[in-house]
PDB file of the backbone (N, CA, C, O) and the ligand in Angstrom, with CONECT records:
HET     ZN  A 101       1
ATOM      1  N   UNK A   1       0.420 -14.094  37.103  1.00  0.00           N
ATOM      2  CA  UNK A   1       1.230 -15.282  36.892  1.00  0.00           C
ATOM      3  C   UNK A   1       2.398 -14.930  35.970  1.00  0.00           C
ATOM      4  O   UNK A   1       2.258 -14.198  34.990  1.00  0.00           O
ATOM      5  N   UNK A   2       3.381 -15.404  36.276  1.00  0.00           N
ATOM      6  CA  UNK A   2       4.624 -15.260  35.727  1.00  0.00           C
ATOM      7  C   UNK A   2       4.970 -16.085  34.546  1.00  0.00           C
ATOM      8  O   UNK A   2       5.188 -17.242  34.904  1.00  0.00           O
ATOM      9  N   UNK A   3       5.081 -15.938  33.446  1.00  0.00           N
ATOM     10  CA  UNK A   3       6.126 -17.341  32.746  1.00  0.00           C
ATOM     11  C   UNK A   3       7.283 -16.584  32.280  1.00  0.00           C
ATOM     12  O   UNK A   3       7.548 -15.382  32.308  1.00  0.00           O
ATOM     13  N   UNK A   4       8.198 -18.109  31.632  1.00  0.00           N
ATOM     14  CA  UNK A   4       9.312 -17.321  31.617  1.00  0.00           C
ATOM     15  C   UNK A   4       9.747 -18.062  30.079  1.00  0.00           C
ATOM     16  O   UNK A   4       9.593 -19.282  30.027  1.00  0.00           O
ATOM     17  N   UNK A   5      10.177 -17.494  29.082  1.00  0.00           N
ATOM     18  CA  UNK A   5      10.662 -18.459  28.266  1.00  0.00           C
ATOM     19  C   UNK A   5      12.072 -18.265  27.842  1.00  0.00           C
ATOM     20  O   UNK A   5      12.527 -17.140  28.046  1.00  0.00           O
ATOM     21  N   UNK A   6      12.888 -19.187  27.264  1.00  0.00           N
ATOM     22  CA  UNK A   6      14.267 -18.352  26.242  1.00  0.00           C
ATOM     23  C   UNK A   6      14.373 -18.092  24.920  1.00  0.00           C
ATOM     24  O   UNK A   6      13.992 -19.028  24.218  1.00  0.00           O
ATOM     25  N   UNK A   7      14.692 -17.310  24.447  1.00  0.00           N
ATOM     26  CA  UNK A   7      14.803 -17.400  22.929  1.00  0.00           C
ATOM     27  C   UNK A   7      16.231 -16.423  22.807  1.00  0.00           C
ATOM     28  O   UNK A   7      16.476 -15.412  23.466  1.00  0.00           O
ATOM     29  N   UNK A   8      17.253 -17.192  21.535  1.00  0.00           N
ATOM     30  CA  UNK A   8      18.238 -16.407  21.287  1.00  0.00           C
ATOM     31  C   UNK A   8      17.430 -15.202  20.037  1.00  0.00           C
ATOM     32  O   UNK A   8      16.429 -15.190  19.321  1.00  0.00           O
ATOM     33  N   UNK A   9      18.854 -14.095  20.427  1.00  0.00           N
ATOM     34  CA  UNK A   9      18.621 -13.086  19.392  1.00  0.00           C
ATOM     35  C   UNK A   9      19.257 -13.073  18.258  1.00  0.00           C
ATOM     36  O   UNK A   9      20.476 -13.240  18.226  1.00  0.00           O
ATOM     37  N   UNK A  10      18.310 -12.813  16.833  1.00  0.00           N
ATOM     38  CA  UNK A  10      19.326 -13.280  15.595  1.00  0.00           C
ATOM     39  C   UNK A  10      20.265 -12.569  15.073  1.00  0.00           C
ATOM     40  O   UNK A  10      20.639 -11.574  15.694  1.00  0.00           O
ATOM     41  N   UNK A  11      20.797 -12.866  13.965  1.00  0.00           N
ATOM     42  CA  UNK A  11      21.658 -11.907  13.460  1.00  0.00           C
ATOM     43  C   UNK A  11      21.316 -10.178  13.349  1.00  0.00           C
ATOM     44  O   UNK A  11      22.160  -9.283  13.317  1.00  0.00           O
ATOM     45  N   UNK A  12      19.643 -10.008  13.297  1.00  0.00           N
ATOM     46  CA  UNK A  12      19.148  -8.911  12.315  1.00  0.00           C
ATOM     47  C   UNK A  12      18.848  -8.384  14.128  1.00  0.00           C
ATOM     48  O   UNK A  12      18.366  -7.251  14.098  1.00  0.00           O
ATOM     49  N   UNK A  13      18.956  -8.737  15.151  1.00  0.00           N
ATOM     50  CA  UNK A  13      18.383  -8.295  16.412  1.00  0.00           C
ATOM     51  C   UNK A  13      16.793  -8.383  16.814  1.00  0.00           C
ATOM     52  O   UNK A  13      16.197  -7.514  17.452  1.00  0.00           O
ATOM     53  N   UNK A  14      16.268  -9.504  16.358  1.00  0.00           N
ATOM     54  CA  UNK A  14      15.060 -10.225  16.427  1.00  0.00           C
ATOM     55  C   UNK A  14      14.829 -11.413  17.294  1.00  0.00           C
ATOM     56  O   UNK A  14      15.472 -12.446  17.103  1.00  0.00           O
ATOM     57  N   UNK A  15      14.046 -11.324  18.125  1.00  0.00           N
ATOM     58  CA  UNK A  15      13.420 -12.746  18.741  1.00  0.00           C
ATOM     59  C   UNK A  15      11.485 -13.095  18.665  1.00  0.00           C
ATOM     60  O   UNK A  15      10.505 -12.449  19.036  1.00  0.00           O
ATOM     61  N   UNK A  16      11.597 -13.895  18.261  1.00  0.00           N
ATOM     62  CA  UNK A  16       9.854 -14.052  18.155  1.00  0.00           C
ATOM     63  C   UNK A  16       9.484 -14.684  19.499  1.00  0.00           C
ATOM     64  O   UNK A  16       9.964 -15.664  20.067  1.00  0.00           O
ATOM     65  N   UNK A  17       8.292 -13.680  19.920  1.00  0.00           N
ATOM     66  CA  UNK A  17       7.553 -13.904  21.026  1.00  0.00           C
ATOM     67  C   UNK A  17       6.392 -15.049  20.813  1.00  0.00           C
ATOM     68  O   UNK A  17       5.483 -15.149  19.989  1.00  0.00           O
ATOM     69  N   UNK A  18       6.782 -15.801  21.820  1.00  0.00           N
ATOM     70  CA  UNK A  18       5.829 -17.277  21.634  1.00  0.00           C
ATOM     71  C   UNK A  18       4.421 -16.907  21.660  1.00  0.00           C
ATOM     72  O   UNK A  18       3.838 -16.120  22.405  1.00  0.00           O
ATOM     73  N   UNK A  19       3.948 -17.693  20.610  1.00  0.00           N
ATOM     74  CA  UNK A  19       2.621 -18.325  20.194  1.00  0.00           C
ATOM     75  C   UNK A  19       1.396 -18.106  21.182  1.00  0.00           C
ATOM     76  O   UNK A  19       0.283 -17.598  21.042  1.00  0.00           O
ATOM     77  N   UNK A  20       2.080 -18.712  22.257  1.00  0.00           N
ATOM     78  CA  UNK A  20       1.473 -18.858  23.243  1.00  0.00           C
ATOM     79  C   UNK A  20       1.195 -17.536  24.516  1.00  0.00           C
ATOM     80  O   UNK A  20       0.216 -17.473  25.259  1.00  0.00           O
ATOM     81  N   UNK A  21       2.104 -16.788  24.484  1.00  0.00           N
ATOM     82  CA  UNK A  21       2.288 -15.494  25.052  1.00  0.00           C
ATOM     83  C   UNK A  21       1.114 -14.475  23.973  1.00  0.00           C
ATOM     84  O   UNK A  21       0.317 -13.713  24.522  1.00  0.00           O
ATOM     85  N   UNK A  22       1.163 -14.599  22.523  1.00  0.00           N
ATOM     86  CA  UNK A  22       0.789 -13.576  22.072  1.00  0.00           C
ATOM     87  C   UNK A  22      -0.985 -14.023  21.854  1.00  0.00           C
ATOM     88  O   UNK A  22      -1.982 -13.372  21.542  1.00  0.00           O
ATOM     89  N   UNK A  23      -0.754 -15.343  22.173  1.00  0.00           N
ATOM     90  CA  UNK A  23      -2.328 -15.684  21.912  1.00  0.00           C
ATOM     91  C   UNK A  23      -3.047 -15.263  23.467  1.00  0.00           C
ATOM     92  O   UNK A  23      -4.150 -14.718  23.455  1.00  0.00           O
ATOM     93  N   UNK A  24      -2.376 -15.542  24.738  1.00  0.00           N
ATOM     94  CA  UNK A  24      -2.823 -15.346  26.025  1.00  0.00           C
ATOM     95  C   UNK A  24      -3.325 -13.884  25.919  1.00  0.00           C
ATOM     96  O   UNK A  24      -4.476 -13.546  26.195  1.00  0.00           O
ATOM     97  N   UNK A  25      -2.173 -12.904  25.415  1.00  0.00           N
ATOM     98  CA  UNK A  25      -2.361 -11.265  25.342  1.00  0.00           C
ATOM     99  C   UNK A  25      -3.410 -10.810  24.075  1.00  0.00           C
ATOM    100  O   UNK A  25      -3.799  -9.642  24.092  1.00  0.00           O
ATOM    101  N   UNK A  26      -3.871 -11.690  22.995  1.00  0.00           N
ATOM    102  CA  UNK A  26      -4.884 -11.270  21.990  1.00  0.00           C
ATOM    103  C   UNK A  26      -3.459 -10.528  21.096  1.00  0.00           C
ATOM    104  O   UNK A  26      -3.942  -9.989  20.101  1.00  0.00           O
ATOM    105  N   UNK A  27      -2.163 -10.358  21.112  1.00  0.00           N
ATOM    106  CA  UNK A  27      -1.520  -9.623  20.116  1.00  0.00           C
ATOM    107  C   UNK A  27      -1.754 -10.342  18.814  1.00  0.00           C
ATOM    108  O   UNK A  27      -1.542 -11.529  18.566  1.00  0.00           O
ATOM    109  N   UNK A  28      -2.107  -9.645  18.235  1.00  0.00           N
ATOM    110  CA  UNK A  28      -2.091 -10.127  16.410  1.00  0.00           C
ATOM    111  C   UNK A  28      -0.845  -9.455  15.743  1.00  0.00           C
ATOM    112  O   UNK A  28      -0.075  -8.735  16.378  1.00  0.00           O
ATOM    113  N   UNK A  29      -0.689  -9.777  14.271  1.00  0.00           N
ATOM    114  CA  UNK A  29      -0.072  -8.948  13.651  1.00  0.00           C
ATOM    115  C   UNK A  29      -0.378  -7.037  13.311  1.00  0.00           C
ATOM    116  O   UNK A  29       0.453  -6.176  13.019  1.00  0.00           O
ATOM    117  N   UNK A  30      -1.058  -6.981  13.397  1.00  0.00           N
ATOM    118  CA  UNK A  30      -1.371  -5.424  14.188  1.00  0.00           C
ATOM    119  C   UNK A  30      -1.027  -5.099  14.864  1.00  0.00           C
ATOM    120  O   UNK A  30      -0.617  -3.951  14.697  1.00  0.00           O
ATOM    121  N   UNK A  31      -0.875  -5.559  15.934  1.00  0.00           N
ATOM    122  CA  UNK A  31      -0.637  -4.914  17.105  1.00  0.00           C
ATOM    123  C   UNK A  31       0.381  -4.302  17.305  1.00  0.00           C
ATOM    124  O   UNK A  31       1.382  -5.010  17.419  1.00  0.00           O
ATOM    125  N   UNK A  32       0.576  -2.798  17.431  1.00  0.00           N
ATOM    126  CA  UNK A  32       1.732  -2.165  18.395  1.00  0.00           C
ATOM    127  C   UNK A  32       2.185  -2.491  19.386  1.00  0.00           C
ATOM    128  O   UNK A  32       1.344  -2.658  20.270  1.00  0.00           O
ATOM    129  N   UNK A  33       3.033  -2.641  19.616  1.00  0.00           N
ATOM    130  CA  UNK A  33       3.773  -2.976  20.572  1.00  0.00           C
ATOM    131  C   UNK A  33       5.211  -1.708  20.751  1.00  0.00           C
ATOM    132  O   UNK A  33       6.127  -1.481  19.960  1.00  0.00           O
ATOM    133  N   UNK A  34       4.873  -1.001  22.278  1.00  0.00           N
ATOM    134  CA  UNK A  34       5.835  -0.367  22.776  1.00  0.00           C
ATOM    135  C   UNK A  34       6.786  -1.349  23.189  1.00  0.00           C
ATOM    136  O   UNK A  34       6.495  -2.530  23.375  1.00  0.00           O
ATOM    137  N   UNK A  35       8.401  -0.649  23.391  1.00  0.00           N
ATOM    138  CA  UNK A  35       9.220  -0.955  23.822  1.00  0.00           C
ATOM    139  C   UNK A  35       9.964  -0.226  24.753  1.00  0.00           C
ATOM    140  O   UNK A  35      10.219   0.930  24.416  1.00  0.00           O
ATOM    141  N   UNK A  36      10.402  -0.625  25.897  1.00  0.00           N
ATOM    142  CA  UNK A  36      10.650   0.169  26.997  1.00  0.00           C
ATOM    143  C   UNK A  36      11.599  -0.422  27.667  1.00  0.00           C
ATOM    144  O   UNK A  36      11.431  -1.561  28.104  1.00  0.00           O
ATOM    145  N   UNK A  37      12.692   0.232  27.842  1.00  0.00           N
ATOM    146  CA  UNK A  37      13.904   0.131  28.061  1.00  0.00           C
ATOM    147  C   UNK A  37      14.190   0.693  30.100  1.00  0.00           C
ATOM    148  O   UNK A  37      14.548   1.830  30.408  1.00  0.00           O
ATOM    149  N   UNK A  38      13.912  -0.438  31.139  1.00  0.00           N
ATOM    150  CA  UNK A  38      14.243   0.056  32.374  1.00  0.00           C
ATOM    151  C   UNK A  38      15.077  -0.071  33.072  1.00  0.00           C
ATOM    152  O   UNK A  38      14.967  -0.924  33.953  1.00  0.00           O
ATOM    153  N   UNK A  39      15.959   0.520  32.996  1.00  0.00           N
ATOM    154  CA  UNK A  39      17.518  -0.085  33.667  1.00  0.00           C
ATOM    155  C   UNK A  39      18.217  -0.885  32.761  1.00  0.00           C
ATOM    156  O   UNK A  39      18.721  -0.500  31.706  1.00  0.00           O
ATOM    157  N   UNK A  40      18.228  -2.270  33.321  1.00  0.00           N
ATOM    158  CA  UNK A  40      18.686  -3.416  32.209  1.00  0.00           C
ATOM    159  C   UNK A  40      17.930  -4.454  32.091  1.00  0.00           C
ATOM    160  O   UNK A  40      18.506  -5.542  32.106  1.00  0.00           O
ATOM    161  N   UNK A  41      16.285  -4.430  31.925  1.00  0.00           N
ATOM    162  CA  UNK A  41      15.263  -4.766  31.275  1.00  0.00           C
ATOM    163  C   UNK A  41      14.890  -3.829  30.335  1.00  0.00           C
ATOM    164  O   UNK A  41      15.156  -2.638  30.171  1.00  0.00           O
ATOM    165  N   UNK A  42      13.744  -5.200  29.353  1.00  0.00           N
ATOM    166  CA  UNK A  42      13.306  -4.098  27.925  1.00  0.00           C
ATOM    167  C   UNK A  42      11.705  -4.808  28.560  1.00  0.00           C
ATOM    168  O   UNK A  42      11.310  -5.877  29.026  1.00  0.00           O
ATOM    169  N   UNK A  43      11.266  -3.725  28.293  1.00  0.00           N
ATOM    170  CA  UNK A  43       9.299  -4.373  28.929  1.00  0.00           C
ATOM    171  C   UNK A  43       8.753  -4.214  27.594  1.00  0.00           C
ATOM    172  O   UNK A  43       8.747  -3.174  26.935  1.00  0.00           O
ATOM    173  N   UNK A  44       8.250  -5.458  27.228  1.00  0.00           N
ATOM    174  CA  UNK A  44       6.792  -5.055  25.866  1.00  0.00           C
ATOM    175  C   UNK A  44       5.455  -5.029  26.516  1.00  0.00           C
ATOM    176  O   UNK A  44       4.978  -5.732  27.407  1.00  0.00           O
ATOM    177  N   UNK A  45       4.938  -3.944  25.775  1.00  0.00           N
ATOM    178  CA  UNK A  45       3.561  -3.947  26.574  1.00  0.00           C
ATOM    179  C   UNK A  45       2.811  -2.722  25.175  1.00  0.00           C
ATOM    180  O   UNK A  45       3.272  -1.670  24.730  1.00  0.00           O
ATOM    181  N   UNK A  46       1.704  -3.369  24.885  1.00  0.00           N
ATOM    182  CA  UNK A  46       0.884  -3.049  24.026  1.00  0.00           C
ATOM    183  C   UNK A  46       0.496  -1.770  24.092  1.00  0.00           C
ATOM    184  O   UNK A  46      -0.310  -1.383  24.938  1.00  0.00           O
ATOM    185  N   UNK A  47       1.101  -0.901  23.094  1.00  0.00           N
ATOM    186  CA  UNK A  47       1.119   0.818  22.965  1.00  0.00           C
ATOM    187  C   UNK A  47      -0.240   1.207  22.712  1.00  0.00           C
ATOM    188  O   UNK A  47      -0.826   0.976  21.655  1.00  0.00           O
ATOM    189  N   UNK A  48      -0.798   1.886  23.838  1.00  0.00           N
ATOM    190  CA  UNK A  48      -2.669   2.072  23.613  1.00  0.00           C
ATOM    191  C   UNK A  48      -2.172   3.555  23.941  1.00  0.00           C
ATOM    192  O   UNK A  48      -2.913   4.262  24.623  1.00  0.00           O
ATOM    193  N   UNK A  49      -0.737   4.146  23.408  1.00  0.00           N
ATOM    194  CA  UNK A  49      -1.129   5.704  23.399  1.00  0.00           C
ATOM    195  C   UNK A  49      -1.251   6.299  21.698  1.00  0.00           C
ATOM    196  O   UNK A  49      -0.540   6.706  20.778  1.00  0.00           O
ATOM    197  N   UNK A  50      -2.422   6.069  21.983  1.00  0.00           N
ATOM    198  CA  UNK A  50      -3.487   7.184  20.695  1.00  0.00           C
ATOM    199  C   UNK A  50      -4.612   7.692  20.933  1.00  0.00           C
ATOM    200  O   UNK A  50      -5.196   7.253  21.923  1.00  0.00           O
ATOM    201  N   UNK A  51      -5.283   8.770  20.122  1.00  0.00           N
ATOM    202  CA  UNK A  51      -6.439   9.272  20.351  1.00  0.00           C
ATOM    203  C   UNK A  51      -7.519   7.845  19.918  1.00  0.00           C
ATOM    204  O   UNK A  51      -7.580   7.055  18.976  1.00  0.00           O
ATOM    205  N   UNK A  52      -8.210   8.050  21.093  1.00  0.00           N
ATOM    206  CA  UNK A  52      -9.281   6.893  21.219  1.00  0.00           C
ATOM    207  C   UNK A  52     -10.217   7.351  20.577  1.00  0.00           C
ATOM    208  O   UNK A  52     -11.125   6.520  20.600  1.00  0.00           O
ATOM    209  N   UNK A  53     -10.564   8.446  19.870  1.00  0.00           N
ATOM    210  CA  UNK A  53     -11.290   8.755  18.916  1.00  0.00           C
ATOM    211  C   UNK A  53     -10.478   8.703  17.009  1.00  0.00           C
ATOM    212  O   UNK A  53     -11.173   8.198  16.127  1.00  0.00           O
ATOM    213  N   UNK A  54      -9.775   8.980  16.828  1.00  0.00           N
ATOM    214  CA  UNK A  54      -9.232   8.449  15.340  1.00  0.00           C
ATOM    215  C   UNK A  54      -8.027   7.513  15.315  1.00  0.00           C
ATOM    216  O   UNK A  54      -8.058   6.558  14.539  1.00  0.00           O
ATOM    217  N   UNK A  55      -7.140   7.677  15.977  1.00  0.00           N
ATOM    218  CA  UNK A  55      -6.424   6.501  16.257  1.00  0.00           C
ATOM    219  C   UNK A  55      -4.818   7.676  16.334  1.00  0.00           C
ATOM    220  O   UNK A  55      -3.968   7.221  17.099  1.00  0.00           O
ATOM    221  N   UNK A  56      -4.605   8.399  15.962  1.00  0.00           N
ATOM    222  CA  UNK A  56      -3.303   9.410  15.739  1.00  0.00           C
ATOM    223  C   UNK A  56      -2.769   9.126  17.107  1.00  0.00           C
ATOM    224  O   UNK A  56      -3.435   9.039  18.139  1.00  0.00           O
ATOM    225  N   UNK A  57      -1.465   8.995  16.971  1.00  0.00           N
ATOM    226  CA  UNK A  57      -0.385   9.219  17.950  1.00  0.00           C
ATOM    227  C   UNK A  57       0.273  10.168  17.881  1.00  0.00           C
ATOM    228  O   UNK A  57       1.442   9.888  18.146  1.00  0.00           O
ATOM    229  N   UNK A  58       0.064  11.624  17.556  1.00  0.00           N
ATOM    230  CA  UNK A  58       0.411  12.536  17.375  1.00  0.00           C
ATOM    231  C   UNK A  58      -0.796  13.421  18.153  1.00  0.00           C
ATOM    232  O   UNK A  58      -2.025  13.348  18.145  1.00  0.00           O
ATOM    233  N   UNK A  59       0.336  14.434  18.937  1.00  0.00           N
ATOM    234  CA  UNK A  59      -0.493  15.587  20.024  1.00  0.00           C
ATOM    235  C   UNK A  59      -1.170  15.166  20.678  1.00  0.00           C
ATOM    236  O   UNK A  59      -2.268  15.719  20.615  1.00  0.00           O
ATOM    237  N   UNK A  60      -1.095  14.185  21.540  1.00  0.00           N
ATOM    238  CA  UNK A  60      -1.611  13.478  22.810  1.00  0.00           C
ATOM    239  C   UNK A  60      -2.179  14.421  23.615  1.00  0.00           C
ATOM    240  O   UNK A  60      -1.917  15.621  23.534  1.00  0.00           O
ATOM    241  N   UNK A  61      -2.958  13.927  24.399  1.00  0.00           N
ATOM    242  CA  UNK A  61      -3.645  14.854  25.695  1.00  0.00           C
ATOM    243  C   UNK A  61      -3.972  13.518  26.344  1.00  0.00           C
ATOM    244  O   UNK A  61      -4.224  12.485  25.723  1.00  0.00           O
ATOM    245  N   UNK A  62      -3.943  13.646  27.556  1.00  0.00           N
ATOM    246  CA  UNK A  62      -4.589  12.275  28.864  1.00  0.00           C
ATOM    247  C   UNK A  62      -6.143  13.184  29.240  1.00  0.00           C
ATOM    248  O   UNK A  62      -6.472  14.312  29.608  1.00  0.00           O
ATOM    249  N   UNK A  63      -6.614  12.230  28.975  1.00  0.00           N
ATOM    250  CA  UNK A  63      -8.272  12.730  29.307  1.00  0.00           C
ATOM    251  C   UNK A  63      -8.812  11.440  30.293  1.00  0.00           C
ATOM    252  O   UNK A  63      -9.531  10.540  29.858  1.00  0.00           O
ATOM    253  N   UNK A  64      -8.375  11.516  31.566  1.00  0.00           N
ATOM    254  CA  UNK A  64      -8.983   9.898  32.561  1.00  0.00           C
ATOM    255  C   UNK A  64      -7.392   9.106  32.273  1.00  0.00           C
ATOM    256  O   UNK A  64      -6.201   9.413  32.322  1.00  0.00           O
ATOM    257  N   UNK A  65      -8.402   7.685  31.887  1.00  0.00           N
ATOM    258  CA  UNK A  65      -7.143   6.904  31.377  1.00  0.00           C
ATOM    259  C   UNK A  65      -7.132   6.453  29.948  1.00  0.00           C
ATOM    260  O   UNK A  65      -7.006   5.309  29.513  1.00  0.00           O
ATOM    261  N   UNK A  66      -7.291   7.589  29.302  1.00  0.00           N
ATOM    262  CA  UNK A  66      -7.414   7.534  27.918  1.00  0.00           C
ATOM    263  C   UNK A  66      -6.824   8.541  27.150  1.00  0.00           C
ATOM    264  O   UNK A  66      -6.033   9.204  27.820  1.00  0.00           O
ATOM    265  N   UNK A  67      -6.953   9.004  25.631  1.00  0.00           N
ATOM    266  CA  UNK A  67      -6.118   9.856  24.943  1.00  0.00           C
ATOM    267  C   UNK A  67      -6.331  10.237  24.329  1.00  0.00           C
ATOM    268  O   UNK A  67      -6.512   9.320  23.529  1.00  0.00           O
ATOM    269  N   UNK A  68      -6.591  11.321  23.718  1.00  0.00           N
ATOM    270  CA  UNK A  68      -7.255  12.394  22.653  1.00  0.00           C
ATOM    271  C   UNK A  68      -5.981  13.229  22.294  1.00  0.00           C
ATOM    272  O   UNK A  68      -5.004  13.721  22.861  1.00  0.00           O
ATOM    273  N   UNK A  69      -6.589  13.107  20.895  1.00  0.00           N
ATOM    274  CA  UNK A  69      -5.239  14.450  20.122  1.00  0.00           C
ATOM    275  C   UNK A  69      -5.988  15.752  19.853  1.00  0.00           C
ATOM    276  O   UNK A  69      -7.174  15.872  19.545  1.00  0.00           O
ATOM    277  N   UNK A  70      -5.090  16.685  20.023  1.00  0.00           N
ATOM    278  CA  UNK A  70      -5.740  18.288  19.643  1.00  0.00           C
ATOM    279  C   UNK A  70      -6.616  18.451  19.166  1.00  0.00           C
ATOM    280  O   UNK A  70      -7.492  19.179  19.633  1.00  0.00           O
ATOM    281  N   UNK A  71      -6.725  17.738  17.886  1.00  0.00           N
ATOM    282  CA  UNK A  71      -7.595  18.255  16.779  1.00  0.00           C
ATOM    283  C   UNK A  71      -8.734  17.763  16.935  1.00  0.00           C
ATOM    284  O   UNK A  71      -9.751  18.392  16.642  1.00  0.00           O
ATOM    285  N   UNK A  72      -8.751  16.244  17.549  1.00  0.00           N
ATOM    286  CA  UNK A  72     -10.379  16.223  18.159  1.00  0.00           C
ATOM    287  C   UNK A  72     -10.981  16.409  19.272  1.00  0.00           C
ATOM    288  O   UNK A  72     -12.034  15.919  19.681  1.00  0.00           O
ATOM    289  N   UNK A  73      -9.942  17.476  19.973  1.00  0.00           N
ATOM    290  CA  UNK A  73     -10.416  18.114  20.997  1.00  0.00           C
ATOM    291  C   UNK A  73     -10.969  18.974  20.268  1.00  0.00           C
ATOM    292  O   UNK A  73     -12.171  18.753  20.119  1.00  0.00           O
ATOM    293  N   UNK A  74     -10.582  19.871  19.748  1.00  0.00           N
ATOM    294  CA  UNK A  74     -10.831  21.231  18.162  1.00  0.00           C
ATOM    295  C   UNK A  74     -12.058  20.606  17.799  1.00  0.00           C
ATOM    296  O   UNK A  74     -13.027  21.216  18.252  1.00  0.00           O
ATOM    297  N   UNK A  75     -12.357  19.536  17.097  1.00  0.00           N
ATOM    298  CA  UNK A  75     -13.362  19.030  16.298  1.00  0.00           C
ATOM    299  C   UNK A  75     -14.851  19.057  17.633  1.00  0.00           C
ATOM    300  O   UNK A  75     -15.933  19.591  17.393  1.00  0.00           O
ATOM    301  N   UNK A  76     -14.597  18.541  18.611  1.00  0.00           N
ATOM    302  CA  UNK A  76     -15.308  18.438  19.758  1.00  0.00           C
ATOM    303  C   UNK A  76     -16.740  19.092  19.819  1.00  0.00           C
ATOM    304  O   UNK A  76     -16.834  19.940  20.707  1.00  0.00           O
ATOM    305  N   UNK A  77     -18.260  18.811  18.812  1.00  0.00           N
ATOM    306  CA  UNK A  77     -19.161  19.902  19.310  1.00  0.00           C
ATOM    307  C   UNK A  77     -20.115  18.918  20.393  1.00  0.00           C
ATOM    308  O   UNK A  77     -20.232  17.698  20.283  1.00  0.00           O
ATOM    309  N   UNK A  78     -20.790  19.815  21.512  1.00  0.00           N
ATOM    310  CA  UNK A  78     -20.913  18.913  22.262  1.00  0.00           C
ATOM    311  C   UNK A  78     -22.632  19.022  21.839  1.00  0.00           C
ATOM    312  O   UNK A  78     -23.043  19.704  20.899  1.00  0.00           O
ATOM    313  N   UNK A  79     -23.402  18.293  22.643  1.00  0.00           N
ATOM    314  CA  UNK A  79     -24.765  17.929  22.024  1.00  0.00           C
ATOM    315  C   UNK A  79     -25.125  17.488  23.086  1.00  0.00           C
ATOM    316  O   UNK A  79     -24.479  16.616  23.667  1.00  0.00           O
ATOM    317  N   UNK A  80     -26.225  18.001  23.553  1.00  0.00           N
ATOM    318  CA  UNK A  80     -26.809  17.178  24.895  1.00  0.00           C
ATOM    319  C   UNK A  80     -27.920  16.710  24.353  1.00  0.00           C
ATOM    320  O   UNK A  80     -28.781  17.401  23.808  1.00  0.00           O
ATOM    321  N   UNK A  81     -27.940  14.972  24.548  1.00  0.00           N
ATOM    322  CA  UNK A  81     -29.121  14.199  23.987  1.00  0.00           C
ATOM    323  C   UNK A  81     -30.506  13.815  24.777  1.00  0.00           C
ATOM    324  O   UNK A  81     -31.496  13.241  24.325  1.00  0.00           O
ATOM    325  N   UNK A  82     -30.236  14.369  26.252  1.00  0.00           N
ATOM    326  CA  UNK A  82     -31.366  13.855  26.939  1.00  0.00           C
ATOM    327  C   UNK A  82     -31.346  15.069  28.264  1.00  0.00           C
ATOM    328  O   UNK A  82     -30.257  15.386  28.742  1.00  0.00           O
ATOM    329  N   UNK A  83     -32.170  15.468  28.598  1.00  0.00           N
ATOM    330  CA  UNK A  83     -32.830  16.363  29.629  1.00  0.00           C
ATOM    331  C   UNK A  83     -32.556  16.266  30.881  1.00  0.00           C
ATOM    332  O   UNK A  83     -33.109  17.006  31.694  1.00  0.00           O
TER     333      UNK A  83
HETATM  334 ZN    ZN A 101      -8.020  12.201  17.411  1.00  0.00          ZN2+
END
């Protein structure tokens, strides 16, 4: 489903994303948010590139559809728990 809203941009180059948009998406004040620039659209869409094990956005690797950094690839001992 589509919505659409307007908001002007301020002096400082700010627009606040409605209430209602950020409550539908769960964004809190935490939340990262990428910005992505396509042609002559800007797309926001919630930056989930980090290692899903400590959180670093630094030295990425794609493991599936997920993301691990070097070092806890490095850290990695493996353990087999069941037979
Ligand atoms: Zn990591």
């Amino acid at each position: 489903m589509q919505c659409k809203t307007v908001k002007k941009i301020d002096k400082l180059g700010r627009i606040v994303l409605p209430q209602e948009f950020r409550k539908e998406l769960a964004w809190g004040k935490e939340t990262k948010i990428a910005i992505i620039k396509k042609g002559s659209r800007i797309i926001l869409q919630e930056n989930n590139e980090s290692c899903f094990l400590c959180g670093t956005e630094e030295n990425l690797y794609q493991a599936k559809d997920r993301y691990i950094c070097r070092d806890c690839i490095l850290g990695i001992k493996i353990k087999k728990i069941k037979e």
